[in-house]
N, C-alpha and C positions, 0 to 999 in steps of 0.2 A: 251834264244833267244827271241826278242823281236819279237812280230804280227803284222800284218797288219789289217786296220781297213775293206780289205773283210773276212778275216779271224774271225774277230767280225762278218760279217753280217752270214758269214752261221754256226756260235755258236748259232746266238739268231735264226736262220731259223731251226735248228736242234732240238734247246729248244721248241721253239715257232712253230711247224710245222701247226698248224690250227690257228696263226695271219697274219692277213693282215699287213706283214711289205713290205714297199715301196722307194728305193731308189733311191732320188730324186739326179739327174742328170744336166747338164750344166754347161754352160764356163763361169760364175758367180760363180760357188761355189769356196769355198777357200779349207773348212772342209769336213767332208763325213759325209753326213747325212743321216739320215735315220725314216723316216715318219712313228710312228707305232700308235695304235687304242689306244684311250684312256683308254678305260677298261680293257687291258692289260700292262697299264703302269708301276705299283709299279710292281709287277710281276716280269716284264722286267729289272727294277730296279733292281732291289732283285738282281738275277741273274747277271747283268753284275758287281756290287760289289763285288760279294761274291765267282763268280767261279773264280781259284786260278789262271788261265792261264789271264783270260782278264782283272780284279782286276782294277776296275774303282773305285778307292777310292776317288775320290772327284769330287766334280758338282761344277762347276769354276760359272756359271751365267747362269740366267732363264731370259728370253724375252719373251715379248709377241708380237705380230705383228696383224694389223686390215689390210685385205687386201677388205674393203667396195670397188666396189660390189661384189666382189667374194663369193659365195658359195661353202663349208664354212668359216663362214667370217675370225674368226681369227684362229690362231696360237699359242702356248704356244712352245717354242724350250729351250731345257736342253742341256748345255754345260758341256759335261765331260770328265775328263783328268783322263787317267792313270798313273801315275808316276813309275811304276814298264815296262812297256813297251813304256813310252815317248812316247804316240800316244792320240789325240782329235776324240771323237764322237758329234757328234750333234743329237738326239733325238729331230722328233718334233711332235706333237700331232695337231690334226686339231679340232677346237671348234665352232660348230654353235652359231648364231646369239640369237636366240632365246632361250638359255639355257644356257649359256657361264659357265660350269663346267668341271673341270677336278681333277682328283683322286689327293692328295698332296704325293709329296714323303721326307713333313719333316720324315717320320721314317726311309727312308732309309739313305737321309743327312742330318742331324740335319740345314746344313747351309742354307738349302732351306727356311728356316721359314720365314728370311727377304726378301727372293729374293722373293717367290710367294707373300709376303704383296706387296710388288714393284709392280707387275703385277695386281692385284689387285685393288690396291691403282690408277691406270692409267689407267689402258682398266677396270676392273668391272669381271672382269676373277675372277670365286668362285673356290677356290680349295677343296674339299670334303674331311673333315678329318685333315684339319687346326688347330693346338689347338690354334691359336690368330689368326681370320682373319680378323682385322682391319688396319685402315690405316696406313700408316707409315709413307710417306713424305707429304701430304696432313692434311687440319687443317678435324677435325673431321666431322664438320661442312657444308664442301666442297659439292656443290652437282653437280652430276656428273661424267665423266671419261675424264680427260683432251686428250688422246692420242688416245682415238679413233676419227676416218676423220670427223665424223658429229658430233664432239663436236664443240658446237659455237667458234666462237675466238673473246674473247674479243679487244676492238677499244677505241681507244683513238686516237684521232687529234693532228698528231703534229702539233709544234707552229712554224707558218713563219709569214714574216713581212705582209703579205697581207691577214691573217688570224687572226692575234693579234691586235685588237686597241691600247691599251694602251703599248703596247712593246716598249721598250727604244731600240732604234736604236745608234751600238755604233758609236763612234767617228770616222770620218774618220780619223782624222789625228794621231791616234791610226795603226800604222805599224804591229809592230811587238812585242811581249811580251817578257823580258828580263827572260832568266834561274833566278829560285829562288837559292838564296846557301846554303846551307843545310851542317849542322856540325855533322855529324857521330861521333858516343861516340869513333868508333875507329882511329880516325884521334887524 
């Protein structure tokens, strides 16, 4: 018989009776989420993996979220599918500004490795217990976190005629551009 994901909440309220687990509400949510303390993460992890009835065996995707000015500023949110009971949880973990850590839970899913570098590699989110916590789509090099709100944004001017001196202004009596024809090896 498959669960219901209140059914998950009062499993982990039952496990976890002394966590501050909080569920977050509104006519925005899609998923059921559920907002628990970072130092009781892997923990929590552990647990909804491993107990035989709620059997979350995989973490579909990790986000981070910069919600500048909010205190606390970001977010770390864990997307997990049951496949044995076809139901999605959303775990999300709140991370201050000025320490931005949270526990990693590559040991719970191996596939986490790449998705916390991702988070990482973008907001500057340190995952504690990382065995590779470097970049991953960023050059090494990079300085900064692109996705956080007070990352500069880089500017470049676009080119119009009244900004470009030397631009070659086309031809008026240039209409319209003729389809090129193009020979596919399957023709």
């Amino acid at each position: 018989m498959a669960i219901t994901c209140e059914r998950v909440e009062a499993r982990l309220r039952e496990r976890f009776p002394d966590a501050a687990i909080e569920r977050q509400e509104g006519p925005a949510l899609r998923e059921y989420t559920l907002v628990v303390p970072a130092d009781r993460l892997v923990e929590m992890c552990t647990f909804l993996r491993d107990d035989a009835e709620l059997d979350f065996g995989m973490l579909s995707w990790v986000s981070g979220v910069d919600w500048l000015p909010r205190i606390p500023r970001f977010e770390v949110v864990y997307g997990l599918l049951s496949l044995t009971n076809a139901i999605r949880l959303n775990l999300k973990v709140r991370v201050p500004e000025e320490n931005p850590r949270v526990p990693s839970v590559v040991g719970v899913w191996p596939t986490a490795n790449w998705l916390e570098r991702e988070q990482y590699d973008f907001y500057g989110i340190e995952f504690t217990g990382h065995p590779d916590l470097t970049r991953i789509l960023l050059p090494e090099d990079w300085v900064g976190w692109p996705l956080r709100k007070d990352s500069p944004l880089g500017y470049e001017e676009v080119a119009f005629t009244h900004n470009t001196p030397n631009r070659t202004k086309p031809n008026p009596a240039l209409k319209k551009l003729a389809p090129k024809k193009v020979r596919y090896r399957a023709q």
